[in-house]
C-alpha positions in Angstrom: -12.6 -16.7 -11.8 -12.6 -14.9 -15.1 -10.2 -17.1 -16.8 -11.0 -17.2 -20.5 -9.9 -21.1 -21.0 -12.1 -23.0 -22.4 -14.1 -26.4 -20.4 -12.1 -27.9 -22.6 -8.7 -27.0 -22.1 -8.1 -29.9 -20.1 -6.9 -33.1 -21.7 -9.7 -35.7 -21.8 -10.7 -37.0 -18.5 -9.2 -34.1 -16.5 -12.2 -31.7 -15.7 -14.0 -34.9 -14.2 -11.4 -35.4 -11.0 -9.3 -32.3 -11.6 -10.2 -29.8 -8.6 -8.0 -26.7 -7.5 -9.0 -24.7 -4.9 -8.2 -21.0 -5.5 -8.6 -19.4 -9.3 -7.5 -16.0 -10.0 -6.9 -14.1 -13.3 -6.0 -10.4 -14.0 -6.3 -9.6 -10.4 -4.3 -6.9 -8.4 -3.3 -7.7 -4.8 -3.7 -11.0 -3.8 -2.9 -11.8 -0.1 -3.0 -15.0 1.7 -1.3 -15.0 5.2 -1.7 -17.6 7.4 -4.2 -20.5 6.0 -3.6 -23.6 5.5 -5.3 -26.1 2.1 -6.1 -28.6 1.9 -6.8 -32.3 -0.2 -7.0 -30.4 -4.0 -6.6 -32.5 -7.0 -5.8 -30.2 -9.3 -3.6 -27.1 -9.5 -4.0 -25.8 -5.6 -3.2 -22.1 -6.8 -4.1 -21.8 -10.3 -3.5 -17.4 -10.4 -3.0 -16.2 -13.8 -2.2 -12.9 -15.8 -2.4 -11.0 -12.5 0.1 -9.1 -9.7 1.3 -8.1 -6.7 0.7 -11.6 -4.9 1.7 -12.2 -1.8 1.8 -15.8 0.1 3.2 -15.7 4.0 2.7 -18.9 6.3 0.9 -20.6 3.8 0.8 -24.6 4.2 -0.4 -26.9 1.6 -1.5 -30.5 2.4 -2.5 -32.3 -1.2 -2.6 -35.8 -1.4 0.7 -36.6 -3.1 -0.2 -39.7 -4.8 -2.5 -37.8 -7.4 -1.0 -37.1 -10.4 -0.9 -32.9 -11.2 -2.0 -32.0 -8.0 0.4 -28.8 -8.3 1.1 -26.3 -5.6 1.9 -22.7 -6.2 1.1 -22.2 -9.8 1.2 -18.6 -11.0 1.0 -18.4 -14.3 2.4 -15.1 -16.2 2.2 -13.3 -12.9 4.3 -9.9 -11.9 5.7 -9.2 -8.4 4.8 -12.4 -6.5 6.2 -12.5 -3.5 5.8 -16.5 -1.6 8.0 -16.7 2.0 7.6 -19.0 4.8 5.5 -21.4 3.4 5.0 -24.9 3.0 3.8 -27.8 0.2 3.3 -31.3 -0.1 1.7 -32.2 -3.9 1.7 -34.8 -6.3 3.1 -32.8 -8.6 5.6 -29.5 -8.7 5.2 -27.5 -5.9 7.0 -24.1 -6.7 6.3 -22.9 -10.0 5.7 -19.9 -11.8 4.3 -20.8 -15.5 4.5 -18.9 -18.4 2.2 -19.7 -20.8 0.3 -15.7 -21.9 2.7 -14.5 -24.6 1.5 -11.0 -23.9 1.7 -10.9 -20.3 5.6 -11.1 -18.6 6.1 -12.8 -15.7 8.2 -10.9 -13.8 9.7 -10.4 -10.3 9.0 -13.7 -8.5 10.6 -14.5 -5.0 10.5 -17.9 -2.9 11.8 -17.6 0.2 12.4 -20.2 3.0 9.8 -22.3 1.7 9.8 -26.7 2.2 8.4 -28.6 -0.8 7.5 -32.4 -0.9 6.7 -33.5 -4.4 6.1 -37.0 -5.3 5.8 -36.7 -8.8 7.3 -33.6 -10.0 9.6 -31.1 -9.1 9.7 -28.9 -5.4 10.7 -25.7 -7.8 10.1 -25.5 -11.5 10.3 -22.6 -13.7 9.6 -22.9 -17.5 7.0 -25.5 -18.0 4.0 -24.5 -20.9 7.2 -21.0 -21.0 5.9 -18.8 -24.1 6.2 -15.4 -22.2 9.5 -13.7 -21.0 10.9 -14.8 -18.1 12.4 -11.5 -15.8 14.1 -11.4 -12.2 13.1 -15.3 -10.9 14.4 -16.0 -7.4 14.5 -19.5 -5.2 16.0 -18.3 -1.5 16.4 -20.8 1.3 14.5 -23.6 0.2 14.3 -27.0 1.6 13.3 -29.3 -1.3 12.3 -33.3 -0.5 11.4 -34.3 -3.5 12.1 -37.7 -5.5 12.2 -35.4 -8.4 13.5 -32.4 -9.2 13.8 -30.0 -11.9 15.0 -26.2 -11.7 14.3 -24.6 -15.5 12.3 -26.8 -18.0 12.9 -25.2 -21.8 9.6 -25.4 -24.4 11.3 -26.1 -27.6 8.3 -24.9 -29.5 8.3 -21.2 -28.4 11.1 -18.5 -28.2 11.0 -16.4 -25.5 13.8 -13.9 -23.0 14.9 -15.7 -20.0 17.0 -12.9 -17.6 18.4 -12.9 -14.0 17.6 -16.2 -12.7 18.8 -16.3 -9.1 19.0 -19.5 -6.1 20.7 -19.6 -3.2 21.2 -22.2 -0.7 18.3 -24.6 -2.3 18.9 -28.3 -1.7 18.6 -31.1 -3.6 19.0 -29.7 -6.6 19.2 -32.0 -9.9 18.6 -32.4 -13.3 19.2 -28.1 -13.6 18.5 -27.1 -16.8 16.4 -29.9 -19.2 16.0 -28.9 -22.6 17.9 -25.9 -22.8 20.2 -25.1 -25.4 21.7 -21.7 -25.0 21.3 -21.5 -21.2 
């Protein structure tokens, strides 16, 4: 983990109970096939600033009455590629953050994935969004969620949003939150 944020970054209170399990940033090939996690309290995936990822089979088994216990968070990632998999959380499950102005995200697939989130959404896209958005795709996804949320606009930043793309994704509610000139 080479990520540059500060112990601090964390709202007061967090870093004490706040545990993910796998930190990445600026990396090149991730692969996970196969493995299940389990029981993290913070953001499971926290991957940042880093591409060609690829997820296949994965499961994900968080606790989903703690608050922020996220899923699949890649933040200002290129070419992520997450199929077959599975997430309960306490928080969002799916979704890609943007929050490095000088890094893109770009190129992100989900693909016949289930999400159980308690607290937040089973696919996100836009939350902490300060970086261009590029070529987001939700595919066959099975969402069981008592909240959901599909695109989440930052009013304090400005930033290109292009070829957003779902197909057959249930439950979906409460599409665009924020968004003026989507």
């Amino acid at each position: 983990n080479n990520d540059p944020q500060p112990d601090d970054w964390y709202p007061d209170g967090w870093n004490d109970y706040r545990k993910g399990i796998v930190d990445g940033y600026n990396s090149d090939g991730i692969e996970f096939k196969g493995v299940t996690f389990k029981d993290s309290t913070g953001w499971t995936f926290n991957i940042r600033k880093s591409k060609n990822i690829i997820m296949d089979n994965v499961k994900m088994l968080n606790d989903y009455t703690v608050v922020h216990s996220d899923g699949y968070d890649l933040v200002s990632c290129q070419d992520v590629k997450v199929r077959n998999s599975f997430g309960v959380c306490g928080d969002d499950v799916f979704c890609p953050k943007g929050d490095i102005k000088e890094q893109d995200m770009k190129n992100y697939l989900f693909q016949d994935c289930v999400a159980y989130a308690q607290g937040g959404a089973g696919c996100k896209v836009g939350v902490q969004a300060s970086s261009n958005v590029y070529n987001i795709e939700f595919n066959n996804i099975d969402v069981k969620s008592l909240y959901q949320m599909f695109f989440k606009c930052n009013s304090l930043t400005s930033f290109d949003f292009t070829n957003f793309h779902i197909e057959n994704v249930t439950n979906l509610n409460g599409m665009f939150e924020g968004c003026s000139s989507l």
